[in-house]
C-alpha positions in Angstrom: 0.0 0.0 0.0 1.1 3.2 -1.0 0.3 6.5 1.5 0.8 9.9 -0.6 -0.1 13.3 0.4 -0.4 15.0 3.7 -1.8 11.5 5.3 -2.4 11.9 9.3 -2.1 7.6 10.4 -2.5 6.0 13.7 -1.9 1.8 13.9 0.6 -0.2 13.0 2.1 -0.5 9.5 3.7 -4.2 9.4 4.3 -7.2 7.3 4.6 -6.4 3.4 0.9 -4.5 3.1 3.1 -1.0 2.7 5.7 -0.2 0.3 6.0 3.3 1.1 4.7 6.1 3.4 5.4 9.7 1.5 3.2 11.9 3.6 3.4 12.4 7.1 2.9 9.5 9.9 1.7 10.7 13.1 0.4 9.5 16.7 -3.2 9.1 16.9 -5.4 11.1 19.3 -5.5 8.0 21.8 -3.0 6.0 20.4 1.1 5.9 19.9 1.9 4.7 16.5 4.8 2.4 16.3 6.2 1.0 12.5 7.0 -2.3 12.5 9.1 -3.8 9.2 8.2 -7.7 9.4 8.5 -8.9 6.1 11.4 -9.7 3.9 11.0 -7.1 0.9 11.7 -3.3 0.7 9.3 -0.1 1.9 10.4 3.6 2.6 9.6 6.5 5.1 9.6 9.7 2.8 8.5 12.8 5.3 11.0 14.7 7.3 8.5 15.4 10.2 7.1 12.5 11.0 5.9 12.6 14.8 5.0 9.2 16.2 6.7 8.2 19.1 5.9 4.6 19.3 9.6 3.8 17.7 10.6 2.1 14.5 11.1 -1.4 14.7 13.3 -3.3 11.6 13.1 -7.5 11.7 13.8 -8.2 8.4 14.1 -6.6 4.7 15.1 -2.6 3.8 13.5 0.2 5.2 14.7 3.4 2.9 14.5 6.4 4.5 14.4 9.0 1.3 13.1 12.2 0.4 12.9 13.8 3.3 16.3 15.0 3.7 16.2 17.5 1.1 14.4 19.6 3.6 15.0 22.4 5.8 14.6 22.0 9.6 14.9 19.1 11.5 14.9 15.6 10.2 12.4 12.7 11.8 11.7 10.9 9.3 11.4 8.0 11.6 9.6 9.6 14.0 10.9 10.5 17.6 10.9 6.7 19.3 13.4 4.7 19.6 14.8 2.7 16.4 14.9 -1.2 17.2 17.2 -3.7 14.4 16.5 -7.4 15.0 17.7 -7.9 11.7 17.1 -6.4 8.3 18.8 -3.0 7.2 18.0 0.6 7.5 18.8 2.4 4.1 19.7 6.6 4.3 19.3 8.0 0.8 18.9 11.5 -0.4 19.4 13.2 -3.4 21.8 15.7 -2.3 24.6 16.4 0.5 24.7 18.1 3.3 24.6 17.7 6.7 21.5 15.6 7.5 19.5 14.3 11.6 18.0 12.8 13.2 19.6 14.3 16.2 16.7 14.1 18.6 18.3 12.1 20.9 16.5 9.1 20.3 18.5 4.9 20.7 18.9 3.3 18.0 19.2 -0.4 19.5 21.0 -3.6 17.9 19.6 -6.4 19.4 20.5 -8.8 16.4 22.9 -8.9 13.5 21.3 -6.0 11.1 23.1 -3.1 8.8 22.3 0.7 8.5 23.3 1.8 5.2 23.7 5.2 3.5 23.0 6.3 -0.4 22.8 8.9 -2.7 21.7 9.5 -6.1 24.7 11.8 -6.8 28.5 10.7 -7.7 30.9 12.5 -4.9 34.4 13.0 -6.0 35.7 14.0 -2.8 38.1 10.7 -1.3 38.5 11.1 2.6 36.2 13.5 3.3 32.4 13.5 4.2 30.4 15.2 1.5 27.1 14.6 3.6 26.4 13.5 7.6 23.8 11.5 8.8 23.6 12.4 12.3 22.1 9.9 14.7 21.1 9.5 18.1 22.4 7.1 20.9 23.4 3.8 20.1 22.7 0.5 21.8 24.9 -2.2 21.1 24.3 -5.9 21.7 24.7 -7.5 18.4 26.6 -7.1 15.3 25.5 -4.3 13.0 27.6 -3.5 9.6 27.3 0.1 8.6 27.8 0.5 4.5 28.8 3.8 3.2 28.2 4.8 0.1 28.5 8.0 -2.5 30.6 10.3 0.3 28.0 10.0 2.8 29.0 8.8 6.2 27.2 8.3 9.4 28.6 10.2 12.9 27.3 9.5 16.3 27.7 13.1 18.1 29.2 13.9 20.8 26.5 14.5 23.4 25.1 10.8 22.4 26.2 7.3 24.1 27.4 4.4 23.0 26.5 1.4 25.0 28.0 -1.9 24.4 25.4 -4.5 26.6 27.5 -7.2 25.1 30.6 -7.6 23.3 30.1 -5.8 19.8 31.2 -6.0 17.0 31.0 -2.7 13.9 31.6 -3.6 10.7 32.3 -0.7 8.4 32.5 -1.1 4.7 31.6 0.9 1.3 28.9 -0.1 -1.3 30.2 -2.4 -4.3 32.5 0.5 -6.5 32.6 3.1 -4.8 36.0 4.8 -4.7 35.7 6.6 -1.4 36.2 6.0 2.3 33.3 4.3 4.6 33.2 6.1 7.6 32.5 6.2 11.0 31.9 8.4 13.8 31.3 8.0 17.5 31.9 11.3 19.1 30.9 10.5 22.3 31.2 8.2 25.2 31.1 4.5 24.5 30.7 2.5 28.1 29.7 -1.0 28.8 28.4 0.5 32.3 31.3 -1.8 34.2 30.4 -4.9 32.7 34.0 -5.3 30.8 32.6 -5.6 27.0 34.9 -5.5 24.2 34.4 -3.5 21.0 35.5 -5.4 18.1 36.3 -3.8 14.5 35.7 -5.4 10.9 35.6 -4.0 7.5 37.9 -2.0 5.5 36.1 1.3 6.4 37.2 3.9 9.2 36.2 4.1 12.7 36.9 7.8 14.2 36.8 8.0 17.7 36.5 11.1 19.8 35.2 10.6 23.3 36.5 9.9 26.6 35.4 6.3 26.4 35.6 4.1 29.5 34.6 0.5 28.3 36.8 -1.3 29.9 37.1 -5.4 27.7 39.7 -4.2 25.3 39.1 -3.3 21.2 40.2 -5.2 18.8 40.7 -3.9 15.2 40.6 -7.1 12.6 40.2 -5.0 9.5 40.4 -1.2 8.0 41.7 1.7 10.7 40.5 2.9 14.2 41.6 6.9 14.1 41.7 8.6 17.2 41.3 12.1 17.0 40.8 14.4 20.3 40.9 11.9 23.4 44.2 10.0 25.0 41.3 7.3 26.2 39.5 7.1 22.8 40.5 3.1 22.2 39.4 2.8 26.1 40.2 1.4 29.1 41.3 -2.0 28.3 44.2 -3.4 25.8 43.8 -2.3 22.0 45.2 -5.2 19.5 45.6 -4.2 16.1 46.0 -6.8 13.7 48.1 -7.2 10.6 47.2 -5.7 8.0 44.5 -3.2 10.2 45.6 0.1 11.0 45.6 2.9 14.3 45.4 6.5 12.6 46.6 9.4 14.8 45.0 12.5 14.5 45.8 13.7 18.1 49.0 15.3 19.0 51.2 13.5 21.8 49.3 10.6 21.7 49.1 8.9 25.1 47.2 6.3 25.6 45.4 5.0 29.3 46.0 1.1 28.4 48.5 -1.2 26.2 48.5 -0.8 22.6 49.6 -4.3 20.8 49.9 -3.5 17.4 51.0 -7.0 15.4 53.3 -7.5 12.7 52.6 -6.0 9.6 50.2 -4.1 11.1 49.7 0.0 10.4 50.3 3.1 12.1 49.2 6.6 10.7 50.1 9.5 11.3 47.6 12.6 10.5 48.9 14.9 13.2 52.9 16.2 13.1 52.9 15.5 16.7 51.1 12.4 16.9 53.9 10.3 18.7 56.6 13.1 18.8 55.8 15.2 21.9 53.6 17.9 23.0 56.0 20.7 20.9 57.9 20.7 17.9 61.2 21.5 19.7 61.1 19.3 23.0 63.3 16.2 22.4 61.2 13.0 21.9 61.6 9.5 20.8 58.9 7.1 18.7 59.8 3.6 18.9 57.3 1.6 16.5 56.4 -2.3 17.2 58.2 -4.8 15.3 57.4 -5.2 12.2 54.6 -2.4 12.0 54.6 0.2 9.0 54.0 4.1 9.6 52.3 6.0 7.1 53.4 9.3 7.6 49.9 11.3 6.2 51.5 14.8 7.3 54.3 17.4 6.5 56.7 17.0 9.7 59.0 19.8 8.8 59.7 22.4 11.5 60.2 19.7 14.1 63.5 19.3 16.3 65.0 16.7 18.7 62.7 14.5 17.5 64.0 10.2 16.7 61.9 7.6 14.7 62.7 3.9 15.5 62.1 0.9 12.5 61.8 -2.5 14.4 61.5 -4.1 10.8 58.7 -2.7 9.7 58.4 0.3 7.2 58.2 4.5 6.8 56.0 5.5 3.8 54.0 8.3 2.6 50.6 8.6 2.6 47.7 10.9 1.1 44.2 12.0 2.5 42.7 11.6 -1.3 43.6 11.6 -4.7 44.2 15.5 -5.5 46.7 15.7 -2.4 49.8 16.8 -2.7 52.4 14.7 -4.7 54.8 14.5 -1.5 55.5 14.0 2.1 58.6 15.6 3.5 60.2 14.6 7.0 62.3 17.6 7.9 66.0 17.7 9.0 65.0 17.6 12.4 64.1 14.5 12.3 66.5 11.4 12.7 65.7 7.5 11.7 67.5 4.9 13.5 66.9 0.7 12.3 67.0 -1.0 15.1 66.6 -4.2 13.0 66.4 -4.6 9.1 64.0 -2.0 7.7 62.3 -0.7 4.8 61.4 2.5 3.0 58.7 3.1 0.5 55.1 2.0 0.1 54.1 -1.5 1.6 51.1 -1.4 -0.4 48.7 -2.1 2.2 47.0 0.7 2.7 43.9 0.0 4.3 40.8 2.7 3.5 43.0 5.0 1.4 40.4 5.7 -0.6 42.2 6.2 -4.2 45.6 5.4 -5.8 48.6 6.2 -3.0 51.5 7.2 -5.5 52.9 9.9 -3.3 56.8 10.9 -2.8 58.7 10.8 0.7 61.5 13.0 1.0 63.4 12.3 4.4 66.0 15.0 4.7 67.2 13.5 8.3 69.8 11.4 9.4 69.1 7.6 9.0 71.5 5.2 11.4 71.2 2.1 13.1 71.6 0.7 16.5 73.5 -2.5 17.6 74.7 -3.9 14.9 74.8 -3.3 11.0 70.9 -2.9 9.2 70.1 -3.3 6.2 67.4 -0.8 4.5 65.2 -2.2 1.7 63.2 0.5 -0.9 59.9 -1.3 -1.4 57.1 0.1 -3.4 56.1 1.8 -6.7 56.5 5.0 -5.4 59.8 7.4 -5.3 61.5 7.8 -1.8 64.3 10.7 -2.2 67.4 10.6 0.6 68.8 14.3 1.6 70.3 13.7 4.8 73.9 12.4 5.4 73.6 8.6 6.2 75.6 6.4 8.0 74.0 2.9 8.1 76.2 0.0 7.2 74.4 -3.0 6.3 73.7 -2.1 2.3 70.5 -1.1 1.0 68.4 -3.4 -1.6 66.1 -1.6 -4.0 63.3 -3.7 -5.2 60.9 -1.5 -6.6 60.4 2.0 -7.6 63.4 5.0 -7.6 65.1 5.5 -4.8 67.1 8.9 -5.3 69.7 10.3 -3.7 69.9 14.1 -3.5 72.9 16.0 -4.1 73.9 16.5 -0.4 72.4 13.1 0.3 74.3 9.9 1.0 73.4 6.3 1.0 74.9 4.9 3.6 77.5 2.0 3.7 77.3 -1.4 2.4 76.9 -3.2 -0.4 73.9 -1.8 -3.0 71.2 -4.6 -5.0 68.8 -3.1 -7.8 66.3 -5.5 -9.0 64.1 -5.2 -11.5 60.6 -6.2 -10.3 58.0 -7.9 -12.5 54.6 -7.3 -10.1 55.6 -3.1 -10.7 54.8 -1.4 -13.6 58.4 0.5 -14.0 61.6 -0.7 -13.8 63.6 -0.4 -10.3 65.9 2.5 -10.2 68.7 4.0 -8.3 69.0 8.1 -9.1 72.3 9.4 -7.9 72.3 13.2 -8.0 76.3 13.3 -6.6 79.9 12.0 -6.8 79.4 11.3 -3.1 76.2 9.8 -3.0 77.8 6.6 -2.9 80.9 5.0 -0.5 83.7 4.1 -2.9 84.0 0.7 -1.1 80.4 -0.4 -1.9 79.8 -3.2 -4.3 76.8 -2.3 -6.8 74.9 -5.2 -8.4 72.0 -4.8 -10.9 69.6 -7.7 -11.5 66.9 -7.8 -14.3 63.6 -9.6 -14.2 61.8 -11.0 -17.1 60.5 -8.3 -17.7 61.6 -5.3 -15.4 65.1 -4.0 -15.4 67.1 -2.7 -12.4 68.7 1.0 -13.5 71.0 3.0 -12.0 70.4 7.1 -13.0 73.7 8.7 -12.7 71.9 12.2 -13.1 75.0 14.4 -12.6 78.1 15.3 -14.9 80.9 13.6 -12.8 81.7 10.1 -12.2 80.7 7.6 -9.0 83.1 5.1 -7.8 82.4 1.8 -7.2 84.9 -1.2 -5.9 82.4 -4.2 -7.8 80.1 -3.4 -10.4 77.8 -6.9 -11.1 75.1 -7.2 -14.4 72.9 -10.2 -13.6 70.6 -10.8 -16.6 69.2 -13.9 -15.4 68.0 -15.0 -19.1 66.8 -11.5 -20.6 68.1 -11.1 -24.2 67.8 -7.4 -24.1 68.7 -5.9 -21.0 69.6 -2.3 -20.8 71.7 -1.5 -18.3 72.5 2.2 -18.8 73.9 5.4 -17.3 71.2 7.5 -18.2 73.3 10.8 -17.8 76.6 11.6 -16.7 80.3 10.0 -16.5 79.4 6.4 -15.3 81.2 4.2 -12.8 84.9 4.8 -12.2 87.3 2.5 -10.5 85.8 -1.1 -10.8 88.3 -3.7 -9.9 85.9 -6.7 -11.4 83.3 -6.1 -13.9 81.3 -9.2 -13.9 78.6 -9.8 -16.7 76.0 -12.4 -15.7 73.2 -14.1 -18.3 72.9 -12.1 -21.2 72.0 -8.6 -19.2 74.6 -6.0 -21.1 76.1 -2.8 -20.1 74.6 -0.3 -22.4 76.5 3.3 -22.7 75.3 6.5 -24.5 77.5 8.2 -26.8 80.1 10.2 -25.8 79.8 8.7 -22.6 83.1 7.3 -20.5 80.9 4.8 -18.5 83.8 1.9 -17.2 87.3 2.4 -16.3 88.8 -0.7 -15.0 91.8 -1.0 -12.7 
C-alpha cells in the first residue's frame, strides 16, 4: 500500500501490506503509532516530520529512508521513538549532500545482527572526506551491526550521544560495491559497557573515528580497515587495543598517550595525521617514537619544523601517505628528524593501505639522518613510489632496491654497504637508483643490478661527474635485451671486477666514459 499526500495515520504499518509512506505519519489522538518492518522485501519513510513516538522497529528486509532530507529543519523521518534492528537493514538515501538528523536524541538499539546503510543518487568526487552527515542519536549495542557507506555520505554518532556496548560488539564498516571513497564512522561520544568489561570489536575495510573519553573497559580489537583517534588520549578505552596485521591505528591527536597497552602485530599500520602524533607535545622538546616490530608508519603529514625528534624501525616500514587523490604529490620529514633501524627495515610503500580511498603514488623525501643501532641494518626501498634521501647517512648494512626510484639528493648519501637493484616484475616500472652526486655513494660499496623477465634494475647517474664503485655486477638472469645504462653523466669509475652475468649488457650512450677498469 502506498500512502501519498499529507496523510495523518494512527496503527501499526507491518508485514509487506506498505511499500512506502510519503506523507506524514503521526500519533493518533489516543494512540502511539509504532512501525514495524516484518517482512522480507523493501518499503520507505519519505517525510521529514514525521511525529509518532511509538519507535521504529526493523526485523527483516530494507527500510529506505528517502526524500525527506532535502528539507530544511529538522529531520524525523522515523519519527521521535526509539529505532529497534533485529535484523534487516535501515537504508539513508537523499538526493543531495549536506549535513542531514535525526539528532533528537533518540537509541537506535541492535539487538541482532542487522546493517544501516547510506546512499545517494549523486556521484561525490571527494576521497577522505564526508560530503554529507547522517547524524544519529544514541546507540545500543548488543549484536553485530555492519554500517555500509556509500556516494561520500558517512554516518557520525555526536558527541552529546552514548554508546553502550550491553554485550561484546562487534561494527563492521564497509563501502557499497565500486565506490571509490572512504566508509566512515563516527562516534563522538562516550562508549561504556556500564562496568560490565565488553569489548568492542572492528571489521571491514572502512574507518572508525573515535573522539570521546570512552571508558569501556574489555579491550578493542581492530581485525580489519583503521581505528583513528582524534581528540581523546582514552578514545580506544580502558582496556588493551590489538591491532591486527594488516589493520591500521590512525593518529589525529597530538602526543598521543594512551590509558591502556596498545599491541599492534606484525605487519600491522600506524598513521600519522597529526605532526605531533607520537613526537611530543611541541615541535622542539626532544622526543623519541619507537614503532612495534614489524609495523609500517604511514606518515599522512608534512613533519617539517620539528627538532629533537628520533623515529625507531623494528623491521617494519616508513612511507608516505595521502588523504585523497588530488593531495599533494609529497611528504617531507624535515631535518629535524632522525631514523634509526634498530633491525632490518624498509622504505617506500608497503602497499597495504587500508581505507586510502584512491591510488597512493605519493613521494617521501626524508631530509634527516638515518642510522642504526647494535649492529649493521640493512634498509630495503619497497614500493612503486619514489622515496628521495637528503640527509647524510651512516647505516652500514647495504640497502636493496626492489621497486620503484630510490634517489639520492645532491647533499644526500646512502649509507655503507653493499647496493642490489632489482628489476621487479609485479611493478609497472623498472627499479631505479637516481644518484644526483659523486658522493652519493661510498667508494668501497659493491653495486649489483639484476633484471627480471620483464623489469630491469637502473641505476640514473643524473649528474656530470663520475661515482666510484669497488664491484660493479650485471645479472641478466636470461633477458636477451637488458639495458643496463647510465642515463646521464660520466658512469662508474674505479671497478676492480666487472662481472657480466646471463645475457644482461652494459649499455653506454655516446660520448659517454661509462667503465674504467683498474
Amino acid at each position: 500500500m502506498t500512502l501519498s499526500g499529507p496523510n495523518s495515520c494512527s496503527g501499526r504499518f507491518a508485514n509487506a501490506e506498505c511499500t512506502a509512506i510519503v506523507g506524514l505519519i503521526s500519533d493518533g489522538e489516543n494512540a502511539t503509532v509504532a512501525v514495524e518492518k516484518d517482512d522480507v522485501g523493501s518499503w520507505a519513510v519519505g517525510h521529514s516530520q514525521n511525529s509518532y513516538g511509538g519507535g521504529t522497529t526493523v526485523r527483516s528486509g530494507t527500510l529506505n529512508v528517502v526524500n525527506g532530507m532535502n528539507e530544511s529543519g529538522p529531520f524525523f523521518p522515523l519519527g521521535t521513538g526509539d529505532i529497534t534492528l533485529y535484523g534487516g537493514t535501515v537504508a539513508f538515501r537523499s538526493s543531495k549532500s549536506g549535513t542531514f538528523g535525526p539528532d533528537n536524541g533518540y537509541t537506535l538499539n541492535v539487538n541482532a545482527p542487522a546493517r544501516i546503510s547510506s546512499g545517494n543518487s549523486q556521484t561525490f568526487t571527494g576521497i577522505g572526506l564526508a560530503n554529507g552527515i547522517f547524524r544519529l542519536g544514541h546507540l545500543n549495542l548488543s549484536a553485530p551491526l555492519t554500517v555500509t557507506c556509500q556516494d561520500g555520505l558517512v554516518f557520525a554518532f555526536n558527541a552529546d550521544k552514548t554508546t553502550t556496548l550491553s554485550a561484546n560488539a562487534e561494527l563492521d564498516i564497509s563501502k557499497g560495491i565500486g565506490y571509490q571513497g572512504e566508509a566512515e564512522v563516527l562516534i563522538g561520544g562516550t562508549i561504556t559497557d556500564n562496568g560490565h568489561a565488553h569489548s568492542l570489536t572492528k571489521k571491514g575495510e572502512g574507518i572508525l573515528r573515535l573522539a570521546g573519553n570512552n571508558i569501556f573497559s574489555g579491550g578493542m580489537t581492530v581485525m580489519t580497515g583503521v581505528v583513528d583517534v582524534t581528540s581523546s588520549d582514552s578514545a580506544l578505552g580502558q582496556g588493551t587495543t590489538i591491532i591486527e596485521a594488516g589493520a591500521g591505528l590512525s593518529i589525529s591527536k597530538a602526543n598521543f598517550q594512551p590509558p591502556a597497552p596498545v599491541v599492534q602485530m606484525p605487519n600491522s599500520i600506524e598513521r600519522w595525521r597529526s605532526a605531533l602524533a607520537r613526537l611530543g607535545d611541541s615541535n622542539s622538546a626532544t622526543a623519541s617514537c619507537s614503532l612495534a616490530e614489524g609495523v609500517h608508519l604511514q606518515v599522512g603529514t608534512d613533519l617539517n619544523n620539528l627538532l629533537n625528534k628520533t623515529i625507531v624501525l623494528n623491521g617494519g616500514s616508513i612511507e608516505s601517505w595521502r588523504l585523497k587523490s588530488d593531495d599533494n604529490t609529497n611528504r617531507h620529514l624535515g631535518a629535524g628528524i632522525s631514523i634509526v633501524l634498530n633491525a632490518d627495515s624498509f622504505i617506500g610503500q608497503t602497499g597495504n593501505l587500508p581505507a586510502a580511498g584512491a591510488s597512493n603514488l605519493k613521494n617521501l623525501m626524508i631530509y634527516g639522518s638515518i642510522s642504526e643501532t647494535g649492529r649493521s641494518r640493512r634498509l630495503t626501498k619497497i614500493g612503486q613510489d619514489t622515496v628521495e634521501l637528503h640527509g647524510v647517512n651512516s647505516w652500514t648494512g647495504g640497502t636493496d632496491i626492489r621497486c620503484g626510484r630510490l634517489r639520492i639528493g645532491p647533499a644526500g648519501t646512502l649509507g655503507f654497504g653493499n647496493i642490489v637493484v632489482s628489476g621487479n616484475n609485479s611493478s609497472n616500472t623498472d627499479t631505479v637508483l637516481e644518484i644526483t652526486s659523486s658522493n652519493s655513494i661510498d667508494a668501497n660499496s659493491e653495486l649489483h643490478l639484476i633484471s627480471a623477465d620483464s623489469k630491469l634494475g637502473i641505476v640514473d647517474l643524473n649528474f656530470d661527474d663520475i661515482v666510484r664503485v669497488a664491484r660493479f655486477t650485471v645479472d641478466g638472469r636470461g633477458r636477451a635485451a637488458g639495458v643496463w645504462a647510465a642515463q646521464a653523466g660520466d658512469g662508474v669509475d674505479h671497478v676492480d671486477e666487472l662481472v657480466l652475468q646471463g645475457t644482461g649488457r652494459l649499455e653506454v650512450l655516446p660520448s659517454v666514459t661509462l667503465l674504467k677498469i683498474n
